[in-house]
C-alpha positions as CSV (number, residue, x, y, z in Angstrom):
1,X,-2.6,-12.4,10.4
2,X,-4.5,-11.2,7.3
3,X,-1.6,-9.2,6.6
4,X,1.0,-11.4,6.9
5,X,-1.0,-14.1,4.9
6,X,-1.4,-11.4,1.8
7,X,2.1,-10.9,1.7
8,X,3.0,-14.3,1.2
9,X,0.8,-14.8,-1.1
10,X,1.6,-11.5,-2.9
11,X,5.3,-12.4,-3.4
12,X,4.2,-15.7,-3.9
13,X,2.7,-15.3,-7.4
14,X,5.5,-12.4,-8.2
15,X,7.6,-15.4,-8.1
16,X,5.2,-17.4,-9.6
17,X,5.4,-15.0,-12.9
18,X,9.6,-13.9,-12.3
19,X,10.4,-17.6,-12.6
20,X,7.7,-18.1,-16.1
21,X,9.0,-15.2,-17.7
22,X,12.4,-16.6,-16.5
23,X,13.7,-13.0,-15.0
24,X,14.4,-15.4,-12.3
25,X,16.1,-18.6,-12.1
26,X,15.2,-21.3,-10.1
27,X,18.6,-21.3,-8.0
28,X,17.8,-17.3,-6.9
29,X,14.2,-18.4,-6.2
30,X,14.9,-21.0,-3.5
31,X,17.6,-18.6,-2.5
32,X,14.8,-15.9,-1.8
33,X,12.0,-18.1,-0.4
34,X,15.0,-19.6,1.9
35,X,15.7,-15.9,2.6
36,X,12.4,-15.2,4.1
37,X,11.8,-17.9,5.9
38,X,14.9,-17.3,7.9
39,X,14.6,-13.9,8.4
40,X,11.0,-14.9,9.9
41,X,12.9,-16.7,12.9
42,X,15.6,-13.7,13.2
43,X,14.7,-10.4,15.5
44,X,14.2,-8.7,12.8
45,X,10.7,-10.0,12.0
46,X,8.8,-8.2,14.8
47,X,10.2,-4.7,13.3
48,X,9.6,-5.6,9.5
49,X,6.3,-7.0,10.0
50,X,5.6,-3.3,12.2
51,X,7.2,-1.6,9.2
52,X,4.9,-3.7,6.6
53,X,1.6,-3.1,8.5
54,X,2.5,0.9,8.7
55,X,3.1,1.0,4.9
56,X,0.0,-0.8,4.0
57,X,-2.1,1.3,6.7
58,X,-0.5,4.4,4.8
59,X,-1.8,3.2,1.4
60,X,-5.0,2.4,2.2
61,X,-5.4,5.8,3.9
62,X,-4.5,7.5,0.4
């Protein structure tokens, strides 16, 4: 859960600063958010959330 909750708010504020620089538009932004939130209900949440927790276990073993 702590994971999952760090992440959100991780690409949250990159967001936050792609759309204030505008690298991002608003259009692509919904398009992303709406991205992840389906992808959340696919089957291919279970595996990317394993492959997410692996990665950060690797970097804080560095």
């Amino acid at each position: 859960m702590a994971i999952t909750v760090s992440l959100v708010a991780f690409f949250g504020l990159v967001l936050f600063f792609l759309l204030r620089s505008r690298t991002l538009g608003a259009g692509a932004a919904f398009i992303a958010a709406g991205f992840g939130f389906f992808l959340a209900s696919t089957g291919a949440a279970k595996p990317i959330n394993t492959l997410a927790a692996s990665l950060i276990e690797t970097v804080s073993n560095l």
